[in-house]
N, C-alpha and C positions, 0 to 999 in steps of 0.2 A: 503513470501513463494511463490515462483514463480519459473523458470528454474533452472530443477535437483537440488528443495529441496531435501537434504538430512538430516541423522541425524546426529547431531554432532559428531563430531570426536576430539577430545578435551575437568539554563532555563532563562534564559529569554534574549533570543536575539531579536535583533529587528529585524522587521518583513521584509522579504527578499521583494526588488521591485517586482511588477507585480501581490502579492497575495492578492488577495478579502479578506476587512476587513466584509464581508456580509456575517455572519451565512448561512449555509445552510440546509435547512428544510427536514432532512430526515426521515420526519414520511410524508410525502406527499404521497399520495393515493398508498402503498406500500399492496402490494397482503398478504389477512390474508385467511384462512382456515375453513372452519365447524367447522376444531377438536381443533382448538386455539382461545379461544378470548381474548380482553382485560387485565381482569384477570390474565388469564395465561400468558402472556407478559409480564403483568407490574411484577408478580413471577418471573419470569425468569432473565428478564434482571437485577434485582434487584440481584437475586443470583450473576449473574454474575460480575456484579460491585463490589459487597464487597470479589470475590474472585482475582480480577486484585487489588481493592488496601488495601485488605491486604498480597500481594503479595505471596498468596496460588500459589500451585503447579499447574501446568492448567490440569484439566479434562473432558473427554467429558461428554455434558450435556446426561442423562440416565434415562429412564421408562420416565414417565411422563413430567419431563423437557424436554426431546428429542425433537426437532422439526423432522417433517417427512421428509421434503424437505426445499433444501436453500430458498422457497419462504415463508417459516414457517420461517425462519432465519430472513431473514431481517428486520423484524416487531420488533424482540426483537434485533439487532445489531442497529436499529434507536432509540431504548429507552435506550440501554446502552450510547449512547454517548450523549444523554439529559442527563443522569444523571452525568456524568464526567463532561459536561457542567457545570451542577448546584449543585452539590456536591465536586466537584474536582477542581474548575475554571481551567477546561481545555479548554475552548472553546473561542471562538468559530471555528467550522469548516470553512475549507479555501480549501480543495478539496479534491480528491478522486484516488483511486488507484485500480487496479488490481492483482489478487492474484490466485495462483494454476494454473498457464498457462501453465505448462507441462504437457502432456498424463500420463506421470511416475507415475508422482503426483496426479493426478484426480483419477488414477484406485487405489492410494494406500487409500484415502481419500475416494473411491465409489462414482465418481463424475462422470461426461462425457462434462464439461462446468468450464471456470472459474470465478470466484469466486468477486464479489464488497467489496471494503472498501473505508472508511473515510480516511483522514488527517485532525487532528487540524491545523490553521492555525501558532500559535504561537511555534510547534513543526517540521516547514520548515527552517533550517535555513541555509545561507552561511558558505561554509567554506572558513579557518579553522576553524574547532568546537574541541574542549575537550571534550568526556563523561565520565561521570564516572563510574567504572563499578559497584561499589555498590549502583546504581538506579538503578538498574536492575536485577531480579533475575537469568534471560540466556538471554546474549544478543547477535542478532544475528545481521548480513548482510546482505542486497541486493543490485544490481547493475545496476542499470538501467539511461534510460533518459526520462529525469523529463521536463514536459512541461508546459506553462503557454499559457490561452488562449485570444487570442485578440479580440474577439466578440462573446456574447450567440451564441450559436451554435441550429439556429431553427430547430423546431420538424417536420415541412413542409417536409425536406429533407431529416430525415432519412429513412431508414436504412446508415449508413454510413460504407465507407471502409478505408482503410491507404492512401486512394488516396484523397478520399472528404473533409476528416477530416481533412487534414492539411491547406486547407485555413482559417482556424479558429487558426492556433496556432503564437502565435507571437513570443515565444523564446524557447529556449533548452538547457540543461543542461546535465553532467553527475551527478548522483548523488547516494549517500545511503539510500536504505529504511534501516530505524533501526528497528531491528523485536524485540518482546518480547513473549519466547514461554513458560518462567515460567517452567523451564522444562518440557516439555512436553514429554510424552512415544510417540516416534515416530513410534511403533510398534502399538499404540492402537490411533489410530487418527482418525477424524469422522468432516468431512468438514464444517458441517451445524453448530458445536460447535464453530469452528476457526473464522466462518463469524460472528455466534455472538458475539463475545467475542475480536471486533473492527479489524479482518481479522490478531490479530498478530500485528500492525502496529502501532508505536509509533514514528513515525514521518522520515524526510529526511534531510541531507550533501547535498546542489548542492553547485555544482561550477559556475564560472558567467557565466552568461547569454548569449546567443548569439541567435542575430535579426538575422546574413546572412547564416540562416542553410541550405536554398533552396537547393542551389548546392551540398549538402550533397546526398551521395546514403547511407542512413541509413540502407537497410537491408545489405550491406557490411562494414560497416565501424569498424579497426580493433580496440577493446578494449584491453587492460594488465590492471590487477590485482598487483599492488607492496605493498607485508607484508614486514613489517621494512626491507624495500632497496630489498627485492629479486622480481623477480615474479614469482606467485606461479597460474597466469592462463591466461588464454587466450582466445577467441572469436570473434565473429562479434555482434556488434548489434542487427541481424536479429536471433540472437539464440533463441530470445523471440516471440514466434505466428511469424516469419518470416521477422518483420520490427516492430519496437517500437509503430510508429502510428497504425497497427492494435490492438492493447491494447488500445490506446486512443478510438479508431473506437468503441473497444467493449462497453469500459464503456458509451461511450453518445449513443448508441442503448442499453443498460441496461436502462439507467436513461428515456429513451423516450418510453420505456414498461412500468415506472412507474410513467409515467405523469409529469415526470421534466427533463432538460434542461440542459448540461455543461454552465457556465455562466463566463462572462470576468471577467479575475482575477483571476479564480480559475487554480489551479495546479492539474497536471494529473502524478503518475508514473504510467508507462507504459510494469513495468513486467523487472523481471530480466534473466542477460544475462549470468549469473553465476552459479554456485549453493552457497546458504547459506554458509555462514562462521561463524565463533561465536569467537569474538576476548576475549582478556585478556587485563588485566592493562600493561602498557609498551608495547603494541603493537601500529603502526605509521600505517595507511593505506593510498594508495592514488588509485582513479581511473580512466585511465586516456583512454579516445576515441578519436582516432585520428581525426585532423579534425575539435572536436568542442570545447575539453578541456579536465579538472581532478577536483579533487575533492578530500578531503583529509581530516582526522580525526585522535584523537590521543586518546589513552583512556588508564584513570589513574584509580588508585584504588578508 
């Protein structure tokens, strides 16, 4: 859910080069509240897990579950994904993503900032991929480039910008975030629910790899959108916070407010450049950014 989300209108690969096989610990010194503790966490996140797999409808958490603020959020989005971990073998996590990067989207959600999530690592994978659409109860698109990092990225030097941040990254991708929004009422939506309930985000399509991005001017660089052979959009890379890397910037200035570190290995998407899509069986996508590559998917029933 990232650039002009809108509402719809409508496993096991091996594990892509470059991603950290090292779990990442995101119950680390993450901001809890007077009015939340423990308890109430470990309730919540618990709700929330048995509503993603038993593939319920998604709703926002209400009265009491409610967290006040995304910083009440991420206390129970770090206990959902232990528990996907160790009830679901979904894990371990392999890196992290950005979410709600438009103004549109923040004021519709009552936000004013965007928004932290996970990636499993074993749910990144190269294309071409097949998904199927009946794993899924609404499944959606995002459009972004997808990064991998060549060195922890020290706490010494943040705050970070799209400028500092890129000597940390060693390759780049275009690629799909696959969203899962369990239909959701896009009319009744409430941001601090979406962050718990793992940002929407069930993993990414990159295409390969590329070391010689440098000479790339990424907040210009032109993307197309191709559904089965047509194209049906258009953009720059820069449609996302202005340049892809200010999305990476953000997230390792999020993770160094909560005493941890982007680390080598891990993968960063960095915010889409699109707005959401939500494909069908026999639909073919590809996406393709001039310059550094495409990325392509096919999803059957």
């Amino acid at each position: 859910m990232d650039q002009d989300w809108c509402a719809p209108t409508h496993r096991a690969p091996a594990r892509p080069r470059g991603i950290s096989a090292r779990a990442v610990d995101h119950s680390a010194r993450l901001s809890y509240t007077e009015d939340m503790d423990d308890l109430d966490i470990e309730r919540i996140a618990r709700q929330v897990f048995a509503a993603g797999r038993d593939r319920a409808r998604f709703a926002p958490l209400r009265g009491d579950d409610a967290p006040a603020t995304l910083d009440e959020a991420y206390p129970i989005q770090a206990r959902v994904y232990a528990l996907y971990e160790a009830a679901a073998d979904a894990g371990p996590l392999g890196g992290h993503k950005i979410a709600l990067t438009s103004k549109a989207v923040q004021e519709l959600c009552g936000i004013d900032t965007p928004a932290y999530g996970a990636v499993f690592r074993d749910e990144v994978r190269a294309a071409p991929v097949t998904l199927r659409r009946s794993d899924f109860v609404h499944l959606g698109l995002e459009f972004e480039v997808i990064v991998t990092m060549a060195a922890d990225v020290p706490s010494a030097n943040a705050p970070y910008d799209h400028d500092s941040i890129a000597d940390y990254i060693e390759a780049c991708a275009p690629a799909f975030e696959i969203i899962e929004d369990r239909n959701a009422d896009y009319g009744d939506l409430d941001a601090k629910s979406v962050v718990a309930d793992r940002c929407w985000c069930y993993g990414a399509v990159h295409g390969p790899w590329a070391t010689n991005w440098r000479n790339l001017d990424f907040a210009t660089l032109p993307v197309k959108l191709y559904w089965n052979g047509k194209v049906v959009d258009r953009a720059v890379t820069g449609a996302s916070m202005g340049h892809p890397f200010a999305g990476l910037a953000w997230v390792a200035n999020h993770l160094y407010t909560r005493g941890r570190t982007l680390a080598k290995g891990e993968i960063v998407m960095t915010g889409s450049a699109l707005k959401t899509r939500f494909p069908e069986a026999g639909d073919h996508v590809r996406y393709v950014i001039e310059g550094l590559g495409e990325t392509e998917l096919r999803i059957e029933a």
